[in-house]
VEXDREN-2710 file (C-alpha; in Angstrom, 1 decimal):
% VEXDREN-2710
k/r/px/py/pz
1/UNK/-32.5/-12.1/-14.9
2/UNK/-34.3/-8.6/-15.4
3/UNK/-34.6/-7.1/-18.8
4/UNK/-34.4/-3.3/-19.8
5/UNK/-34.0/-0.8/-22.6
6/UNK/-30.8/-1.0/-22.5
7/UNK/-28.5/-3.5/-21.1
8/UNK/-29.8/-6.8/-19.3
9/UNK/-28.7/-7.4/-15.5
10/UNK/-27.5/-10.6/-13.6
11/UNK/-27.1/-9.7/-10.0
12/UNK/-24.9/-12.4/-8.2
13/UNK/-23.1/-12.4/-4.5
14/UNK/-20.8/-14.3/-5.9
15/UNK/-17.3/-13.5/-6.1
16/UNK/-16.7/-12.3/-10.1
17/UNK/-13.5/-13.8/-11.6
18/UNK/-13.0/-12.4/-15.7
19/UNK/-10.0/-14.9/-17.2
20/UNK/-9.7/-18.6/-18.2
21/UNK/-6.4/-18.3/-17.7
22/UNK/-4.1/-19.8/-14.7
23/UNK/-4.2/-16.8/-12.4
24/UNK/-8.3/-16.9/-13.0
25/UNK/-8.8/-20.9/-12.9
26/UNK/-6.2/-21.0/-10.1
27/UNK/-8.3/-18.5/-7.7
28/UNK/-11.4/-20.1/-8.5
29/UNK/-10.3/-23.4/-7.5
30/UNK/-8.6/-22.1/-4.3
31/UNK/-11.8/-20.0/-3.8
32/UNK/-14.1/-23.2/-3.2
33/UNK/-16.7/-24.1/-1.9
34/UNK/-17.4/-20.1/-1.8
35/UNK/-19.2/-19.0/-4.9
36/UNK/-17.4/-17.9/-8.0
37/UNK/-18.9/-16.7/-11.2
38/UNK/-16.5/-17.2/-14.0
39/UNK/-15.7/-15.1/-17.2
40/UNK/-13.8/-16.3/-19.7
41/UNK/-14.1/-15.1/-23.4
42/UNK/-12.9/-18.2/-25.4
43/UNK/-13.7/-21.6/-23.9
44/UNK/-12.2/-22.6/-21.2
45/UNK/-8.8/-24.0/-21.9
46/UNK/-8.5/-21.8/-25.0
47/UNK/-7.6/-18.0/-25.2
48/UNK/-5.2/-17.9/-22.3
49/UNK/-1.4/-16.6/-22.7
50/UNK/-0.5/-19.4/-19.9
51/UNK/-1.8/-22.2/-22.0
52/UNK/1.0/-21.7/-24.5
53/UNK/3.6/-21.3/-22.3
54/UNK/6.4/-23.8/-23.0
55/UNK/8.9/-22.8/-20.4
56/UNK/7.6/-24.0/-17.7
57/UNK/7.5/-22.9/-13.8
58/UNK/10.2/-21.5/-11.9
59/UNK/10.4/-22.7/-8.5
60/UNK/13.5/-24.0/-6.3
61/UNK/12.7/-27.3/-5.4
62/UNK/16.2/-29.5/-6.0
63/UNK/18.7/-30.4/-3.8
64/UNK/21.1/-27.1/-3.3
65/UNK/18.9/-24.4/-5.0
66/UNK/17.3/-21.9/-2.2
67/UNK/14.5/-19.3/-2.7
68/UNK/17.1/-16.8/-2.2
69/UNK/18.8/-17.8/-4.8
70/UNK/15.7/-17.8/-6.5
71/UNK/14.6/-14.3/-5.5
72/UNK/18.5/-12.9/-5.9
73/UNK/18.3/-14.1/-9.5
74/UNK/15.0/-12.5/-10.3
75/UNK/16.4/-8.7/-9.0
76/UNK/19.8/-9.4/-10.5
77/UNK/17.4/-9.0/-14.5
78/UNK/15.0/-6.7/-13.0
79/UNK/16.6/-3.8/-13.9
80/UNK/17.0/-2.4/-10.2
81/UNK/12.7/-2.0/-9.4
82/UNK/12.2/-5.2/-8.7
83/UNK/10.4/-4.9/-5.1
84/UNK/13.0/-7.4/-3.3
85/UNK/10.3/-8.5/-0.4
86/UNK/8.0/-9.3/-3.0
87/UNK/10.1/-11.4/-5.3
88/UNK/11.5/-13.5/-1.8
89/UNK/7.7/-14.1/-1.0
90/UNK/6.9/-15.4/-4.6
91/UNK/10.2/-17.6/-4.1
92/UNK/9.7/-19.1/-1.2
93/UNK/5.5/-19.8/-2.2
94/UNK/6.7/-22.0/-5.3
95/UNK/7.1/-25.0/-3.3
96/UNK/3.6/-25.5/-2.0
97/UNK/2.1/-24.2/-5.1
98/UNK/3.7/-26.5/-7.2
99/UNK/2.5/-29.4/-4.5
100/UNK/-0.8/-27.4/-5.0
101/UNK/-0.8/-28.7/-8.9
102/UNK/0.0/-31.8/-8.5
103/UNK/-2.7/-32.2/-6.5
104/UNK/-5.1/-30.7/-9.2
105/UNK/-3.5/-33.7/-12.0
106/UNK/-0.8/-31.5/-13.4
107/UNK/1.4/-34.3/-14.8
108/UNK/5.2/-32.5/-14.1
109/UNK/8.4/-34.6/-15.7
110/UNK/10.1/-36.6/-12.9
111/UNK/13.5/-38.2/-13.1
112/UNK/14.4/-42.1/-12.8
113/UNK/14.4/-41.5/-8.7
114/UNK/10.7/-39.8/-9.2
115/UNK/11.8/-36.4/-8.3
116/UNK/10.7/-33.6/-10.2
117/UNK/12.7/-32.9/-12.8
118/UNK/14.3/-29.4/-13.6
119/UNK/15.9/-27.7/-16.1
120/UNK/17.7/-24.3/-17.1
121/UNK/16.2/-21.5/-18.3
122/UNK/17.8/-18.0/-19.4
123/UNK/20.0/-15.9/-16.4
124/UNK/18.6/-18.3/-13.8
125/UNK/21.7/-19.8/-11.6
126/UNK/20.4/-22.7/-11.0
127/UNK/18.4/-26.3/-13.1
128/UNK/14.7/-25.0/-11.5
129/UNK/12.1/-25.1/-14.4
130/UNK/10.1/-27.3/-13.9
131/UNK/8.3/-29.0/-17.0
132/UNK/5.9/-30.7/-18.8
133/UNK/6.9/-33.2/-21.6
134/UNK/9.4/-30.6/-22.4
135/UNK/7.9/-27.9/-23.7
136/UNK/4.1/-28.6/-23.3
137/UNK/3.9/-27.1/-19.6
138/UNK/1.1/-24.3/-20.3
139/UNK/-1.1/-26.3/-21.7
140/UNK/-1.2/-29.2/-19.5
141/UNK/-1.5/-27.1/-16.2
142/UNK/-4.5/-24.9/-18.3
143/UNK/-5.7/-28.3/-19.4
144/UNK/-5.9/-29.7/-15.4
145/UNK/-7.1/-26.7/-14.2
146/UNK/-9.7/-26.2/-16.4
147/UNK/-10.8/-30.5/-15.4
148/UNK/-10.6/-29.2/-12.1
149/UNK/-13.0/-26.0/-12.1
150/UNK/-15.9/-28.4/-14.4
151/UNK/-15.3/-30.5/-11.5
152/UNK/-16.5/-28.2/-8.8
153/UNK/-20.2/-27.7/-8.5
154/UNK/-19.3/-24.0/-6.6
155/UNK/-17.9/-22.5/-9.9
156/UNK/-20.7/-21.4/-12.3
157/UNK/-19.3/-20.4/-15.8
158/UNK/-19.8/-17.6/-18.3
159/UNK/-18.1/-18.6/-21.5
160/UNK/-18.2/-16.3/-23.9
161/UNK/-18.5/-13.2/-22.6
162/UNK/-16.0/-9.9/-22.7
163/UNK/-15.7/-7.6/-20.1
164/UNK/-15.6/-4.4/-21.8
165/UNK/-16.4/-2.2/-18.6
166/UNK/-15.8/-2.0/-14.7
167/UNK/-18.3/-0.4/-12.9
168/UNK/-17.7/1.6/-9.7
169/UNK/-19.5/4.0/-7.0
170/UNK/-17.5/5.8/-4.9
171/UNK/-14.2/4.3/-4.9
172/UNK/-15.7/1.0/-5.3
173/UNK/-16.4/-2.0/-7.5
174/UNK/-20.6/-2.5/-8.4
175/UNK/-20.0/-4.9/-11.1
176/UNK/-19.0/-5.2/-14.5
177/UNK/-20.4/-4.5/-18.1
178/UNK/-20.1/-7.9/-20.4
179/UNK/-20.5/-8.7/-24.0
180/UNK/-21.2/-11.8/-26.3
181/UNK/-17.7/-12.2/-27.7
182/UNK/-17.5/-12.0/-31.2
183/UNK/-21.2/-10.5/-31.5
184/UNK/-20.6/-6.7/-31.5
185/UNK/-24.1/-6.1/-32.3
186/UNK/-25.2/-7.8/-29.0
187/UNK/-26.6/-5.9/-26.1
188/UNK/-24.3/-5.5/-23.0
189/UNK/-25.0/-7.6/-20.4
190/UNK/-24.6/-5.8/-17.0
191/UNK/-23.1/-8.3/-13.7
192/UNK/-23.5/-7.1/-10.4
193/UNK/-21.3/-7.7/-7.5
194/UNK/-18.9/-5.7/-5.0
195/UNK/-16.1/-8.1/-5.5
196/UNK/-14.0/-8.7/-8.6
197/UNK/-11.1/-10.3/-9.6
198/UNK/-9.3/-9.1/-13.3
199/UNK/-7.4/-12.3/-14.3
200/UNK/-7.9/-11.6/-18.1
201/UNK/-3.8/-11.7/-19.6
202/UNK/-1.7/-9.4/-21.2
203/UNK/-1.5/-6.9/-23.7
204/UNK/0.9/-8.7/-26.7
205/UNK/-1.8/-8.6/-29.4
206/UNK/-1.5/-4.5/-29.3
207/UNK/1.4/-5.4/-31.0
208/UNK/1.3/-6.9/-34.7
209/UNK/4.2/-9.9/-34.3
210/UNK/3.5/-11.9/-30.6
211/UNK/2.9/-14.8/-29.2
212/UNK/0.0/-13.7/-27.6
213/UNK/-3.6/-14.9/-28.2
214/UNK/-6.2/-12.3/-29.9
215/UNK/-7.8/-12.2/-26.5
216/UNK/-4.5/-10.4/-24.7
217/UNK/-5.3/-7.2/-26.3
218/UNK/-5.2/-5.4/-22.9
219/UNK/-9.1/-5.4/-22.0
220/UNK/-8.5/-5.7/-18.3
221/UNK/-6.1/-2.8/-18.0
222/UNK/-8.0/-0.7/-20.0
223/UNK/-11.2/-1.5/-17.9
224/UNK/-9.6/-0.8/-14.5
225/UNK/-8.1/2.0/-16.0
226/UNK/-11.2/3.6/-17.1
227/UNK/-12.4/3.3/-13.9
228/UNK/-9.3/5.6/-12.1
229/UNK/-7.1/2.4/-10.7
230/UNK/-3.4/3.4/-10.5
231/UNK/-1.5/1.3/-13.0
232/UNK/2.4/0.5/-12.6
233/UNK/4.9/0.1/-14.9
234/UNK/3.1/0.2/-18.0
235/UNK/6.5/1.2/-20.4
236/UNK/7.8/-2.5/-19.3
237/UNK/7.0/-4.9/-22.1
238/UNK/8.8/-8.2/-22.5
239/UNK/9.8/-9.3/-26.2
240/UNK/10.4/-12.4/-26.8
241/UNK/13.7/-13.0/-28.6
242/UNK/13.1/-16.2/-30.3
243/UNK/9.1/-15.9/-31.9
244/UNK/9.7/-18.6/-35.3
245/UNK/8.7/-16.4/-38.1
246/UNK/6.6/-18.9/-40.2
247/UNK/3.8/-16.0/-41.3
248/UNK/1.6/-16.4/-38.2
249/UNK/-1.2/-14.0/-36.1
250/UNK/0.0/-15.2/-33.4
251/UNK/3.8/-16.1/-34.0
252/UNK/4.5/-19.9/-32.7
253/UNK/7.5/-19.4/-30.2
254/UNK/10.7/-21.5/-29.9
255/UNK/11.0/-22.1/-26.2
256/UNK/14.1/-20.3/-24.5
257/UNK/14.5/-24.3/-22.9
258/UNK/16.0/-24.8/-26.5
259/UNK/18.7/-22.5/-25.6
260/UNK/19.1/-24.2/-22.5
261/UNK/20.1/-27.1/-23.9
262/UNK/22.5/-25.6/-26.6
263/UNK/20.9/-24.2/-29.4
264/UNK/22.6/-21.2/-30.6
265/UNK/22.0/-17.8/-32.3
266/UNK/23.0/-17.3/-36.0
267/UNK/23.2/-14.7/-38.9
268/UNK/22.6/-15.6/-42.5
269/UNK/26.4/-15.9/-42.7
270/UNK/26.3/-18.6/-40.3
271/UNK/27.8/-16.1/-37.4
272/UNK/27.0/-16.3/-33.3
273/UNK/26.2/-12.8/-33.1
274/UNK/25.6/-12.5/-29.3
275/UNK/28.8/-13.8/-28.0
276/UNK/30.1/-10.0/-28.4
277/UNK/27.0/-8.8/-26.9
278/UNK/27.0/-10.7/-23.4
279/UNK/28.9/-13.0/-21.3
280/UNK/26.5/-15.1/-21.3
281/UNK/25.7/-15.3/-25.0
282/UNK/22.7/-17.4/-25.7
283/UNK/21.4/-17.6/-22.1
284/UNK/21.8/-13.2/-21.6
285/UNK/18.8/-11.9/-20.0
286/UNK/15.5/-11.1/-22.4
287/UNK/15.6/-7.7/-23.2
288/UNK/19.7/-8.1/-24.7
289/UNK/18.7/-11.1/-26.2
290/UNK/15.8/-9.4/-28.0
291/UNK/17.9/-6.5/-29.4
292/UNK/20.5/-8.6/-30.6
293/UNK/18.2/-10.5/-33.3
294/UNK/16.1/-7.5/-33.9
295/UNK/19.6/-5.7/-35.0
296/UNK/20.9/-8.6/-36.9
297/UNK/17.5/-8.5/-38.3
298/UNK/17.3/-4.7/-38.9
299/UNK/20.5/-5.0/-40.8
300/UNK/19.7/-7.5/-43.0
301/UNK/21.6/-10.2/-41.9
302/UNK/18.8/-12.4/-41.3
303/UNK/18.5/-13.7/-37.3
304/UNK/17.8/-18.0/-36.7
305/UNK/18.0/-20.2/-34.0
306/UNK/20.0/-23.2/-34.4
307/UNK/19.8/-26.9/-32.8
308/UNK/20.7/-28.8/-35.2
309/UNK/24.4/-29.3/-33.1
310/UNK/22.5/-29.3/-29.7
311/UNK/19.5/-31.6/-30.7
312/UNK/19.5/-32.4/-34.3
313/UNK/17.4/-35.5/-34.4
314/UNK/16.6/-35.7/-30.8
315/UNK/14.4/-32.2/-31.4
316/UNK/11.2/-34.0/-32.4
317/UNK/11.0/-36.0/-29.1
318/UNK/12.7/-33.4/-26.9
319/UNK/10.7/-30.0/-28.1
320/UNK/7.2/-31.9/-29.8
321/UNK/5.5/-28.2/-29.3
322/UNK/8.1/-26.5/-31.6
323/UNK/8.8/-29.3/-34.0
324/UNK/5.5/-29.2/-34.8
325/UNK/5.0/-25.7/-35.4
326/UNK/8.6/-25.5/-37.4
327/UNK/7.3/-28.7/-39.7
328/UNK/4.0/-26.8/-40.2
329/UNK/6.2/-23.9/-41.8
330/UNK/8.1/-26.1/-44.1
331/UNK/11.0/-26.4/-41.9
332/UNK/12.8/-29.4/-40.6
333/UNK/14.5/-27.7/-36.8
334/UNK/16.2/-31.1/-36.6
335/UNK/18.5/-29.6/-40.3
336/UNK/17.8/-26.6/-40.5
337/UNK/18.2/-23.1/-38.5
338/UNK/14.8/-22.3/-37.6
339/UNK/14.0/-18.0/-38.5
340/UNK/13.5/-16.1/-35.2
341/UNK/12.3/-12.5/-34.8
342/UNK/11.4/-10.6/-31.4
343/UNK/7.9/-10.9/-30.2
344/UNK/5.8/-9.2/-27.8
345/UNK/5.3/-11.5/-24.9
346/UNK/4.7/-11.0/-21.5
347/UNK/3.7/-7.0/-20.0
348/UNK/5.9/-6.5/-16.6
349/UNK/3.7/-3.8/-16.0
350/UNK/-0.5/-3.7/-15.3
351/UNK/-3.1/-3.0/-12.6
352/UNK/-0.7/-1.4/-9.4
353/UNK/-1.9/-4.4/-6.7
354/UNK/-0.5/-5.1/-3.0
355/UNK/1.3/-8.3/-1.6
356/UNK/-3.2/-9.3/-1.2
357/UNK/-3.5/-8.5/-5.2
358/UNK/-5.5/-5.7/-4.0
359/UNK/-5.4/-3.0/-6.7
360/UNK/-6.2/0.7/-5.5
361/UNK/-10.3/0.3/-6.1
362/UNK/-12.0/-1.3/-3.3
363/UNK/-13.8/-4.7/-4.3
364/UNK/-11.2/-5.2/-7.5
365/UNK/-8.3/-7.8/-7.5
366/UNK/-6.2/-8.7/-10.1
367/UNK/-3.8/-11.5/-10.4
368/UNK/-1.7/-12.6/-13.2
369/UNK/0.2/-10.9/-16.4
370/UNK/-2.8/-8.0/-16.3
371/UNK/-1.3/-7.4/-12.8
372/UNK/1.5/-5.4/-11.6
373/UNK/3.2/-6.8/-8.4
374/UNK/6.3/-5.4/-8.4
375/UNK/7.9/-9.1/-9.0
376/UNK/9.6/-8.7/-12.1
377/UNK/10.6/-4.8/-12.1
378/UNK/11.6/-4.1/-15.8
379/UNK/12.4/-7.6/-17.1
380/UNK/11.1/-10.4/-16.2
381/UNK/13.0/-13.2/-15.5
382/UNK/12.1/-16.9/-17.7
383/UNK/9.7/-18.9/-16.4
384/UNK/8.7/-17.0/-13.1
385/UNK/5.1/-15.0/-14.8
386/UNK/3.0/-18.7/-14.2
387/UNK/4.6/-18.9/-10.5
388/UNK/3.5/-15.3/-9.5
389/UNK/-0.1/-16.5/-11.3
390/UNK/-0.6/-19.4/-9.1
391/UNK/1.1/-17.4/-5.9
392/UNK/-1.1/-14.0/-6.1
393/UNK/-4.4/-16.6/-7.3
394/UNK/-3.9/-18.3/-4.0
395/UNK/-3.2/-15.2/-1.9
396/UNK/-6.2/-13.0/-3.4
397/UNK/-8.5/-16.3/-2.4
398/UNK/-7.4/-16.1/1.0
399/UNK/-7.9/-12.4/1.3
400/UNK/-11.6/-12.6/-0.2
401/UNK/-12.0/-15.6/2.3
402/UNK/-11.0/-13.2/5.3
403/UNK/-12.9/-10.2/3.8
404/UNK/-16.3/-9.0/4.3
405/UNK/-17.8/-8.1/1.3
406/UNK/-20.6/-5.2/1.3
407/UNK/-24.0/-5.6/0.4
408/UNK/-25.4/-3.7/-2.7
409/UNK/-26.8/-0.5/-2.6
410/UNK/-28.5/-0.2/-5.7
411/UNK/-27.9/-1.8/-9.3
412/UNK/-25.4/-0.6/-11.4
413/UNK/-25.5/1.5/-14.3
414/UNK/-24.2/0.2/-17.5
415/UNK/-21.7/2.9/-19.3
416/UNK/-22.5/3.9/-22.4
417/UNK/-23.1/1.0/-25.1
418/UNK/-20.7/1.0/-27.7
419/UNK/-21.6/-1.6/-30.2
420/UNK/-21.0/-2.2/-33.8
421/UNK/-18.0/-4.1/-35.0
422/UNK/-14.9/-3.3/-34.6
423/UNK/-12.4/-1.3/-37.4
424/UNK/-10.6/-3.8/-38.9
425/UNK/-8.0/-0.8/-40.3
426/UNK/-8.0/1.2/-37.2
427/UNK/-6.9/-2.5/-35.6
428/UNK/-4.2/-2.4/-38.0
429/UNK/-2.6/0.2/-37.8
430/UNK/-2.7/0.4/-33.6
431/UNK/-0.9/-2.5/-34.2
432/UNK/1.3/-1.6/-36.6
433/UNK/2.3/1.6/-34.7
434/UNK/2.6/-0.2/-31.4
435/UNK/5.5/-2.4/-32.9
436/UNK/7.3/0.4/-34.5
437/UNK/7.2/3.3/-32.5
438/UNK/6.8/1.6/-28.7
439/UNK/9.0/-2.0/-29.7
440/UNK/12.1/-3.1/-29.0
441/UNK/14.3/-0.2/-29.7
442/UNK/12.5/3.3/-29.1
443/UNK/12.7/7.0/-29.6
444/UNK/11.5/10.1/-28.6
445/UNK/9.7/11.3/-31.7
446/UNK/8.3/8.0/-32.2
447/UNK/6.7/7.9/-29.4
448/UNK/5.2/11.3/-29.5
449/UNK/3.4/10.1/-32.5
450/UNK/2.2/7.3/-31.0
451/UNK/0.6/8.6/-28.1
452/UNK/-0.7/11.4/-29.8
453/UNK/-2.7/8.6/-32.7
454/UNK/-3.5/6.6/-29.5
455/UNK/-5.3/9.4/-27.6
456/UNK/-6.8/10.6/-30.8
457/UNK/-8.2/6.6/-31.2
458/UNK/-9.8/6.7/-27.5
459/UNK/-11.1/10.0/-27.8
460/UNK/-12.7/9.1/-31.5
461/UNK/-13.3/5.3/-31.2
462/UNK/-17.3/4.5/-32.0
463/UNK/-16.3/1.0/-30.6
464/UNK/-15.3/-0.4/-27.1
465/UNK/-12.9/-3.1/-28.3
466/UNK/-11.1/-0.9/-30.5
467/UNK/-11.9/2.3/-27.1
468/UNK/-10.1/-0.4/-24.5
469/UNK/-6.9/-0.9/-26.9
470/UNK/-6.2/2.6/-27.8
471/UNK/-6.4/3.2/-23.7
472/UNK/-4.1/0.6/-22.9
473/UNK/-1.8/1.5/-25.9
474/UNK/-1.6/4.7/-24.9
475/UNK/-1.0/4.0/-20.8
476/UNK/2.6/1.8/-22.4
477/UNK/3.3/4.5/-25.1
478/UNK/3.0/7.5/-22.5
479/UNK/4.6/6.1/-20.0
480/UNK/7.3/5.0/-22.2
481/UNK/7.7/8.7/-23.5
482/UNK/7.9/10.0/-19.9
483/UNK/11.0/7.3/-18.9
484/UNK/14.0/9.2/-20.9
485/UNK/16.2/6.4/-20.3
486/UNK/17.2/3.0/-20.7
487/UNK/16.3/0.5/-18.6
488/UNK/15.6/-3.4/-18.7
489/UNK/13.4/-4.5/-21.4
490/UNK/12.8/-0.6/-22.1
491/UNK/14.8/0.7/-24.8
492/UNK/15.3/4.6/-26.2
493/UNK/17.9/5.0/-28.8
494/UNK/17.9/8.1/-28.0
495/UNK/18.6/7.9/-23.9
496/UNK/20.5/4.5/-24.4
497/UNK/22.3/4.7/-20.7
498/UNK/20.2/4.0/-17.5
499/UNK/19.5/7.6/-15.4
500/UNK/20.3/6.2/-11.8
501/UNK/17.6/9.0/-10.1
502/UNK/14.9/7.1/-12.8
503/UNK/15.5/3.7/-10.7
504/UNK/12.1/3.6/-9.6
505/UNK/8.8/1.9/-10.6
506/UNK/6.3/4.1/-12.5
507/UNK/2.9/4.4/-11.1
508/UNK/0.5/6.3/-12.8
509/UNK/-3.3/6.7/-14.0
510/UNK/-5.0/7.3/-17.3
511/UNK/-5.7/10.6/-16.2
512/UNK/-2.1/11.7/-15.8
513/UNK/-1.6/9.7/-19.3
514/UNK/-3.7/11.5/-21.2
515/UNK/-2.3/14.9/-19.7
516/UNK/1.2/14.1/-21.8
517/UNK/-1.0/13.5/-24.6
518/UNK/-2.8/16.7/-24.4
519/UNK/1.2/18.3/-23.6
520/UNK/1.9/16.5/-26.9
521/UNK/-0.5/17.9/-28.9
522/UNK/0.7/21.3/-27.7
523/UNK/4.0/21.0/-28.3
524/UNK/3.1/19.7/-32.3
525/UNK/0.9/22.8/-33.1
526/UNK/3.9/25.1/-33.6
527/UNK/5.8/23.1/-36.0
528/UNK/2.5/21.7/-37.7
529/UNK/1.9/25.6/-38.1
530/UNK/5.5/25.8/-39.6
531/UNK/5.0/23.2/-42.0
532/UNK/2.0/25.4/-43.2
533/UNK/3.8/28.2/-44.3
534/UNK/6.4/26.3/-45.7
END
């Protein structure tokens, strides 16, 4: 370690992974005996979206069910971008990646023949979730991954640490810029090496009610970002329909399992209110789902989730995750409706990557949510985001394996050091914003507004935690303005039909996102002028 004014430097040839997560832990493993530095801000096993998942993983692995099927499923919700070659690859990879975590002690439910045992999730055609006691599949997958990476001598770990800065040369990846988490005050530490994998989650806590952990507050998007990587899809954010409001940072979620086995949709008056909405009711895709209890909500009508028909006193044993979190809040699932408001919960969109995980910088691969594969288009479909972690993980370790990575030219340069802690009020209201203006249901004006506050944050922000969520809130508000349409999980009240030319996936950089800001700001001089002679 070398030691200057103002940063200190690790140089490794190691191959840089930054995420505890499944996509990150996954790679790693896949990755040995090669050399693997790994970054994970919380502990390992903590701080990872994937560790809460409840759903479980998609894959077609029971007598009759195909991974065209599969894949035909997956387009069918994906609001027409779903790349169809890509979805078909993921599909047909489930199979040997599930065999893959087995392997690794991940203890899936069988049934009385010892077959793995599937179930039904939302829009899916087929019984192809596969579990873990129910609804405790994130965290027991995160939980034998994480054994599994202690395990291996060619993994070194960095726990603790926040990447809060890519750096490049030319085109290309020289390393990253890390801090302490949690210690603002802390000098950056600088990590060079020419090959990088962003693992690091999602971007749900941008929004002030999700499921997310603190650490999915888009860090990873906003770092590659920064650093002029195309970024695809961004508007594309997933809400989950059922998030149990109990007065939670994050919201505990009621698995869309339990509406797989029969648990239904209520008002306050005791009314199915999605019924009229879709076919398929209860088991409609996301984004339907979603509107239907935020506008039961928005009306005052209230919006819960009853099992008390479908499970009653079989919940406790068959959903132990839930129960728990719904006894926590004073409520008893098993006689009571449990209350249910949207949360944000999985981003569709993220770094622009190839059928590698290559993303358009040379030396950076991402995997997982903070990736954009073209998989899910603009809705995802239940239970296939921890699939296309484990399938991209294992693909991006076999392109590093095959790839010749190119010796340093010179240390790195660490950006400049933001320190200081960051604004607990600023936090607030991004948050805030985020979730009324770029939510479930959008509009045009709102979302002027909140790209304009978001490119005023990034331009004003003393801080590089509070820098990188005002970048990635403004890449989804932006991009959101620019699609005047409807389409999948995104909503505009004000364009509520889909455009048929608009059928095509957005891919775009911060450069080109903070041009509509700066168009923005233009257009709200004339009527802020107005307003003055008023």
């Amino acid at each position: 370690m070398t030691k200057n004014v103002d940063n200190l430097t690790r140089t490794t040839d190691d191959v840089v992974i930054v995420g505890g997560g499944l996509a990150g832990l996954f790679c790693a493993l896949k990755l040995a005996p090669r050399p693997v530095t790994l970054i994970s801000a919380a502990p390992l096993g903590q701080g990872a979206s994937s560790a809460w998942a409840q759903g479980g993983i998609a894959a077609a692995v029971a007598e009759g069910d195909t991974p065209e099927a599969h894949a035909a499923d997956t387009v069918a919700v994906g609001g027409g971008l779903v790349d169809e070659a890509v979805a078909l690859g993921i599909a047909r990879e489930a199979a040997p990646r599930i065999h893959d975590l087995l392997a690794y002690g991940v203890p899936f439910d069988r049934d009385l023949d010892g077959r793995l045992a599937v179930g039904r999730e939302a829009a899916h055609s087929a019984r192809r979730i596969v579990h873990v006691r129910g609804d405790g599949a994130g965290a027991a997958i995160i939980a034998a991954l994480s054994e599994a990476v202690r395990r291996t001598p060619s993994i070194r770990l960095m726990e603790g640490f926040v990447a809060e800065a890519l750096l490049t040369e030319d085109g290309a990846v020289t390393g990253l810029q890390l801090r302490e988490a949690g210690n603002p005050a802390a000098r950056p530490v600088v990590l060079a090496s020419r090959a990088v994998v962003l693992a690091t989650g999602g971007i749900g806590h941008l929004y002030d009610v999700t499921t997310n952990p603190c650490e999915a507050s888009g860090s990873g998007l906003a770092i590659a970002a920064r650093a002029g990587a195309v970024i695809a899809d961004p508007e594309f954010v997933q809400f989950h329909p059922t998030a149990i409001m109990a007065g939670r940072d994050p919201a505990p979620l009621a698995t869309e399992a339990l509406r797989g086995e029969g648990a239904t949709l209520i008002n306050g008056s005791g009314e199915r209110f999605m019924r009229a909405r879709h076919p398929l009711a209860e088991l409609a895709p996301r984004d339907i789902v979603a509107r239907g209890v935020f506008t039961e909500i928005a009306a005052g009508r209230g919006a819960f989730l009853d099992a008390r028909q479908a499970l009653g006193a079989r919940f406790a044993e068959k959903f132990p995750t839930v129960h728990a979190s719904c006894i926590a809040a004073g409520i008893d699932p098993a006689a009571q409706p449990i209350p249910i408001a949207p949360a944000a919960h999985y981003h569709m969109g993220g770094i622009a990557v190839d059928t590698r995980g290559r993303s358009s910088i040379d030396g950076l691969w991402a995997g997982g949510e903070v990736s954009s594969t073209g998989a899910h288009g603009a809705n995802r479909l239940a239970s296939n985001s921890l699939l296309e972690a484990v399938v991209y993980a294992a693909r991006i370790a076999d392109d590093i394996a095959g790839h010749a990575i190119p010796a340093r030219a010179r240390l790195p340069d660490a950006v400049t050091a933001r320190g200081g802690a960051a604004d607990s009020a600023a936090v607030k209201r991004l948050r805030t914003m985020m979730s009324a203006h770029v939510g479930v249901i959008r509009d045009g004006d709102g979302l002027a507004d909140a790209v304009r506050h978001f490119a005023m944050l990034e331009r004003e922000a003393g801080n590089m935690v509070i820098r990188n969520m005002a970048i990635s809130a403004l890449l989804v508000a932006a991009a959101a303005w620019t699609r005047r349409e409807s389409r999948g999980a995104h909503f505009r009240s004000d364009h509520p039909a889909d455009a048929p030319g608009r059928a095509q996936r957005t891919m775009t950089t911060l450069v080109a996102m903070r041009e509509v800001a700066e168009s923005l700001n233009e257009r709200a001089l004339p009527r802020i002028a107005q307003s003055m002679i008023g």
